[in-house]
N, C-alpha and C positions, 0 to 999 in steps of 0.2 A: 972343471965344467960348472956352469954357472946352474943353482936350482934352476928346476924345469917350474914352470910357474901351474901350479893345478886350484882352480877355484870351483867349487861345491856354494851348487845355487841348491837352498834348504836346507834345512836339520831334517829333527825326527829322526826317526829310526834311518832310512835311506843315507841323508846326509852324513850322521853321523857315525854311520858303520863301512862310509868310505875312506871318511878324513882321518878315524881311527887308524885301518888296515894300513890308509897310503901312510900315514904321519909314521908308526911304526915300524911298517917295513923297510921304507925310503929314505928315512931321515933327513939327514942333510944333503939326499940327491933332489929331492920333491922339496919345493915351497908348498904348504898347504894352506889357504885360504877358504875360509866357509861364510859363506853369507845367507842368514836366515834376517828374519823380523818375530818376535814376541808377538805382533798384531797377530798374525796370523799362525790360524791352529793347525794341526796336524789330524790326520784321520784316527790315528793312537787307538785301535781295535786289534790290529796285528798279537795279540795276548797266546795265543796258543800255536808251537813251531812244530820242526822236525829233525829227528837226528845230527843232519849235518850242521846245525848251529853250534855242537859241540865242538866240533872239529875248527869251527871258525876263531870260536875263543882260544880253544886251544893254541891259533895258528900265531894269534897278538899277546899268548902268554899269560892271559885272563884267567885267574885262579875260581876252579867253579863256585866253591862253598861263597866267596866274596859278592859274586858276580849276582846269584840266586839270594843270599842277600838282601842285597843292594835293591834289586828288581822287586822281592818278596814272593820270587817262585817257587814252582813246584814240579816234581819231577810229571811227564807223560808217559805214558807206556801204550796209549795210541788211542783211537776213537770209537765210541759206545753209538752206532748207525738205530737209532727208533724209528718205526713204522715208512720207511724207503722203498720195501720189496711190494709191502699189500697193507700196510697201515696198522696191521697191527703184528707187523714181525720187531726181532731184535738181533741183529749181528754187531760184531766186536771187528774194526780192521787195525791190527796191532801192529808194531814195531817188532824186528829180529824174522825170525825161523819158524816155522811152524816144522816138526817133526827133524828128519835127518835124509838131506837129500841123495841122492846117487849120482856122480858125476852125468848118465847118461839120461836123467829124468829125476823131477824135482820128487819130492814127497807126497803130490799128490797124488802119486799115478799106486805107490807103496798102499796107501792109506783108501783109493777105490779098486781095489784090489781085494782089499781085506772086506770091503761093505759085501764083495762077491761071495765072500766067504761065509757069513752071516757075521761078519765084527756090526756092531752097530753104536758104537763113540765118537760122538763129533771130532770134526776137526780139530775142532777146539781144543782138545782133553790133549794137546801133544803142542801147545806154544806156549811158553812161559810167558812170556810177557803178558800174552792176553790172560792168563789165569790168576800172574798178581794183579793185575791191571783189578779185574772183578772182585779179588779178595784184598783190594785195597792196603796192597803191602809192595815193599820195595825196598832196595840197598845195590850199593855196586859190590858185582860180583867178579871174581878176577876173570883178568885173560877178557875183559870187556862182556863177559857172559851174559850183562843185561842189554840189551836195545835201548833206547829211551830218549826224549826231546826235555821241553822245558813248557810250563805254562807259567806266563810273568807279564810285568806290566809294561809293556814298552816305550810307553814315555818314561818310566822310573831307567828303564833300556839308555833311551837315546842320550840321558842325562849322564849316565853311568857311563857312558861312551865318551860324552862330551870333553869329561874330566880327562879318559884315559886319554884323547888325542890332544888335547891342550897340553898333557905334560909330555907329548912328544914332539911338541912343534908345532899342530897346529895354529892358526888363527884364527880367532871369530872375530865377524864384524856385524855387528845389529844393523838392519835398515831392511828395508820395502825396494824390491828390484821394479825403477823404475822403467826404463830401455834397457834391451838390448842391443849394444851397437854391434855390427856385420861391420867389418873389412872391406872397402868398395872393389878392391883389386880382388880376393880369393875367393870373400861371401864366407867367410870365417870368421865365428866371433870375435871380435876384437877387446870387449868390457861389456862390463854391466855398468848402469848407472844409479844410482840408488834416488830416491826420493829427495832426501837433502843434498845432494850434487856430487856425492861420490862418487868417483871413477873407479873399478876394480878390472886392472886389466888384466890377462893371461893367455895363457899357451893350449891350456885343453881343460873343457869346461863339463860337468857334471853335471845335467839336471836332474836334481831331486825337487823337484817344485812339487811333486804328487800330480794328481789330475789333470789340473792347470796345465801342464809343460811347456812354462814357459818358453825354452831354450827351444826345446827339439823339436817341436809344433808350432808354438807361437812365433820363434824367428827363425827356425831353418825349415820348416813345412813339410816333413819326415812322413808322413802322412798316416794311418790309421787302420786295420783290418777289423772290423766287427765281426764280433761271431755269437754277437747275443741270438740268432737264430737257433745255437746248438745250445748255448747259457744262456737261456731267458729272462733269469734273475738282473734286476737292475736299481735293488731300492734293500736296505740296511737298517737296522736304529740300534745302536749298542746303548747298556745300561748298566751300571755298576750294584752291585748289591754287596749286604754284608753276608757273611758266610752263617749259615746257619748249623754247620756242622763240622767233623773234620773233612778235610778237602781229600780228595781222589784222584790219584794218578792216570786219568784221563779226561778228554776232552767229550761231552755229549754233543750231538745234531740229530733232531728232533723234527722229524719231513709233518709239515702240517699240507693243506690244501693246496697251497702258493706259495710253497717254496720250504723253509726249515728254520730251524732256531737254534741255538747254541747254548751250552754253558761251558764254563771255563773256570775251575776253582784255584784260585789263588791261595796266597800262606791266610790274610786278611781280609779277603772279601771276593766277589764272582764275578765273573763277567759273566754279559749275557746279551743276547742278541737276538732280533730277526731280519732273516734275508728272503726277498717275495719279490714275485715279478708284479710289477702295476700293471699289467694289462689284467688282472684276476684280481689283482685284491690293491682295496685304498688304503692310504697310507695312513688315518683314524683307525681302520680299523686293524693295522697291521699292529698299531702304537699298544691299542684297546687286549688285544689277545696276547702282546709281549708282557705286558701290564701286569695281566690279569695269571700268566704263570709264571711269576718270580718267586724267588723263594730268599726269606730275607728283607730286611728295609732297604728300601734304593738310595742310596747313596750319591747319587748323580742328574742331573736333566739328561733327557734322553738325545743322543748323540744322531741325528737324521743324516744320515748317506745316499747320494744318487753315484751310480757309477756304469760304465757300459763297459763287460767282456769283452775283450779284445790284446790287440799286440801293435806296437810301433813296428809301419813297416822297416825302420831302420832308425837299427837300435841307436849305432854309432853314426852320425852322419857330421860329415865336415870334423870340427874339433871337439863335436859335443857327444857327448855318452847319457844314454839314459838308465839312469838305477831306480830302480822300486817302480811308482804308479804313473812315471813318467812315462815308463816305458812298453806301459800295458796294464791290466790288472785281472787274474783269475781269481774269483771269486772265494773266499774264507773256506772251502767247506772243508781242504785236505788241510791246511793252514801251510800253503804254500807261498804270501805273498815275501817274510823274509829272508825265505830260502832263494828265494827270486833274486833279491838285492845280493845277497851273499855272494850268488853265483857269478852276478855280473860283475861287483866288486873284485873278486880274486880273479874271476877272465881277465880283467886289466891288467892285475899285478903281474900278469903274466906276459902282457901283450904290450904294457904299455911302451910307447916308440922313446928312443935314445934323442931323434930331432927329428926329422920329418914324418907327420904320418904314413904309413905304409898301407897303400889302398884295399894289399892282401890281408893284411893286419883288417882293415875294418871288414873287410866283405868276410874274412872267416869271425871274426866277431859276433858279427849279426848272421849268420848261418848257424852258431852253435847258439844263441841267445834265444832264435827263433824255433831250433827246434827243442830246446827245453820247453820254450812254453807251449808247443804244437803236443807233444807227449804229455806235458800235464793239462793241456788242456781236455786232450780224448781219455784223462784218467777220469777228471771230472764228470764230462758226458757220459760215461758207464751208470754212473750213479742213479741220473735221471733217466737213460734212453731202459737201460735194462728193468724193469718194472712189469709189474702187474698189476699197481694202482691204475684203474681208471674211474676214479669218485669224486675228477672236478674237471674243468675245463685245464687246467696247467697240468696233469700230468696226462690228462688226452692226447693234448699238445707236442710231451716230451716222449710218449709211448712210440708216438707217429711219424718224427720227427726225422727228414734224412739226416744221416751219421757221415762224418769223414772215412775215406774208405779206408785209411789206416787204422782207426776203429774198429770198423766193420771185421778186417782180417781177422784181428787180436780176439774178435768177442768167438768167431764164427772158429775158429782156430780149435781154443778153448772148447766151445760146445761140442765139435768133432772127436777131438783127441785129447784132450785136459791138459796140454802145450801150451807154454807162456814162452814167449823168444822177447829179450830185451834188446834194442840197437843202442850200440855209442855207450855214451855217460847217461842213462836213461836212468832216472829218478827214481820212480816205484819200483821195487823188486819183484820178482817174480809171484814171491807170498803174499805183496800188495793184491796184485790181481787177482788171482787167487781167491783169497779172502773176499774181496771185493765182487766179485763175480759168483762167489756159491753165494755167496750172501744174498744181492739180488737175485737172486732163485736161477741163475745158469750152471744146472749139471752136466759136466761131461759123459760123451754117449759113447767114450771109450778109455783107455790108458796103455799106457807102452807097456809091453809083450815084457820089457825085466822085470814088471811087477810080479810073474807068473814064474820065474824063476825059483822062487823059494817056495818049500812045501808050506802047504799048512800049518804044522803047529810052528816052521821056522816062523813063518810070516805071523803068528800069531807071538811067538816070545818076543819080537823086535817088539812090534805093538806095544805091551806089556811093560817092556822095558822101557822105552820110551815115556808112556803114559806117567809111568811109577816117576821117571826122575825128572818130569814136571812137578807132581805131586811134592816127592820131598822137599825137590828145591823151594819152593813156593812156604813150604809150612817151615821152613828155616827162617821167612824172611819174618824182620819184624816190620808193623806197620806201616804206611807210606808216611804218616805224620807224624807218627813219634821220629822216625827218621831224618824228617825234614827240620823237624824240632831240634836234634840235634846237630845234627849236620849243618845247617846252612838259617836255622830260624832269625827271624830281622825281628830285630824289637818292633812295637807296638807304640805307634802313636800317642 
């Protein structure tokens, strides 16, 4: 069988965490060809993920301590939410387990149960992760006992990718995609052309162009869903700073009037960010107030982003696949966009055709692509719709705002009965929402009848127990950065 010919329009993270996947898996069944240009930048903000990025390296054999490294990351144990419920609250939405669920009802229902009782101990006081996360310690614990993502640099990412798929076969070719040529008989890409007169033809083609889409937009007119009505954010500035401190195994988002801000501690320096909608706030003075709370010398010009929430209505179309911002983009705030690419990448490996495309092949493609981001999209909109901020015109807006009624269920669900039901391969876990939901101030106005099953002091020694070997485990760990320091630390420029 002769290689199937696979060309990758762009680097960056997208590009490069395909050509990796296919060059390794595939080898000598996949030709892989990647064409980027050096002229052109990359959005490179993508700095803080989520669990199953572990799993991804894992899948190409990417040894972690090498990989964290190379990048100059840091472990996550999940996200520190400031001032989102009423502006001056603070919740924690962590990674793993909160407490010990019951096959027929999660932990939550165990735990308002106990508030009936007179227990009066957050949530909190029963998830590990979120408890090292706050006392700034970590380690792997056996049997995978910790949860945990990565915070790292993703161009230092993409580059670290580059090498791995070059020494599996990949190609790189440098140049500026100037046309895209179509097939006049199928309307199927047939090549790209490059700026100096390069032809690169192939078989099934990859847009990673980011924004732009070339391929999926630009030549096959795949067309577009907005839904900045639900995500009204549409304006970004990412900026680097040095680290002022030791770094912290989680990611901050920071709700100001119009929108939030970020940080993200790296092994060497921070990232940091603001995300605002322009219809409330100008982009001076979005620059002025990201400016004005850094912590740290900046180390960079400030990186200006425009982008609109939304989904390609079709993901796969013809012989072109869209990976990363080609194919959509939900906004930084869960740090979903390269779980995004991830997802779609490994859907491939899964799916890709032997010689013809198979039309059930695309149509369930883009059925499961559409509805990962339809779920993180209405994980997102929790964030904003669920509020009691009303102290500016944007969160009037988002208070007010109709919701997807798939949404709606989940939220209304929850307030009824303290019920989280996941469909499919559905991303957030149940302690996602959870979390997410007591935290913007939705308490449940009931819980399943087995929480009432155990007496008293029974329901009160689980508690106990529970609480206790959070506790020790946690004062066993040692620090997050002596950890990282040993484990995984990159020299210093």
């Amino acid at each position: 069988m002769n290689p199937r010919r696979i060309v990758v329009a762009g680097g960056g993270t997208a590009g490069w965490m395909a050509a990796a996947a296919i060059a390794y898996t595939l080898g000598p069944v996949a030709e892989v060809t990647l064409v980027e240009s050096d002229a052109i930048g990359t959005v490179g903000v993508g700095e803080s993920t989520i669990p199953p990025l572990a799993l991804f390296n894992r899948v190409l054999g990417i040894a972690e301590a090498d990989f964290m490294r190379a990048t100059q990351a840091t472990f996550k144990l999940g996200i520190l939410f400031d001032g989102w419920r009423d502006g001056g609250d603070r919740y924690f939405h962590s990674f793993g387990l909160t407490g010990k669920d019951h096959w027929s009802a999660g932990f939550q229902h165990f735990w308002l149960q106990g508030l009936t009782k007179g227990h009066r101990e957050s949530y909190d006081e029963y998830c590990l992760e979120l408890k090292a996360a706050l006392g700034a310690r970590f380690a792997h614990l056996p049997d995978e006992g910790m949860s945990y993502a990565y915070q790292l640099d993703s161009t230092r990412y993409a580059a670290y990718l580059r090498q791995f798929a070059e020494k599996n076969g990949a190609t790189r070719i440098e140049g500026r995609i100037a046309k895209v040529e179509l097939d006049g008989e199928s309307g199927d890409i047939a090549a790209l052309t490059l700026e100096g007169g390069a032809r690169i033809e192939g078989d099934l083609f990859l847009d990673c162009t980011g924004f732009r889409a070339l391929l999926i937009e630009g030549a096959l007119h795949a067309g577009f869903d907005d839904w900045t009505h639900w995500l009204p954010n549409d304006s970004a500035i990412a900026v680097q700073t040095e680290s002022v401190g030791a770094p912290v195994p989680y990611t901050r988002a920071m709700a100001h009037d119009a929108g939030w801000r970020w940080r993200i501690p790296l092994q060497h320096r921070t990232g940091n960010g603001i995300v605002w909608c322009s219809r409330y706030l100008e982009r001076d003075e979005a620059l002025e107030r990201l400016l004005g709370n850094l912590e740290g010398k900046v180390l960079t010009e400030p990186n200006h982003i425009k982008f609109t929430t939304g989904a390609r209505r079709r993901q796969w179309h013809r012989n072109c696949i869209a990976i990363g911002l080609s194919g959509g983009f939900m906004e930084p705030l869960e740090s979903t966009s390269i779980h995004l690419i991830q997802r779609a990448v490994l859907r491939l490996l899964r799916m890709l055709p032997a010689g013809t495309i198979s039309q059930r092949d695309v149509a369930e493609f883009n059925d499961q692509q559409l509805e990962d981001m339809a779920q993180i999209r209405d994980f997102l909109i929790l964030h904003y719709k669920a509020t009691e901020r009303r102290d500016s015109g944007f969160w009037r807006y988002c208070a007010s705002m109709p919701i997807p009624d798939s949404l709606t269920q989940k939220i209304e669900l929850f307030r009824e009965t303290g019920r989280v039901f996941r469909r499919h391969e559905e991303l957030f876990a149940e302690n996602s929402w959870v979390q997410v939901m007591m935290g913007q101030g939705i308490m449940p106005q009931s819980h399943h009848p087995i929480a009432a099953k155990m007496s008293d002091p029974e329901l009160a020694q689980v508690l106990a127990t529970l609480r206790d070997k959070v506790t020790r485990t946690v004062a066993g760990l040692p620090t997050h950065d002596a950890y990282v320091t040993h484990y995984c630390g990159a020299a210093r420029a």
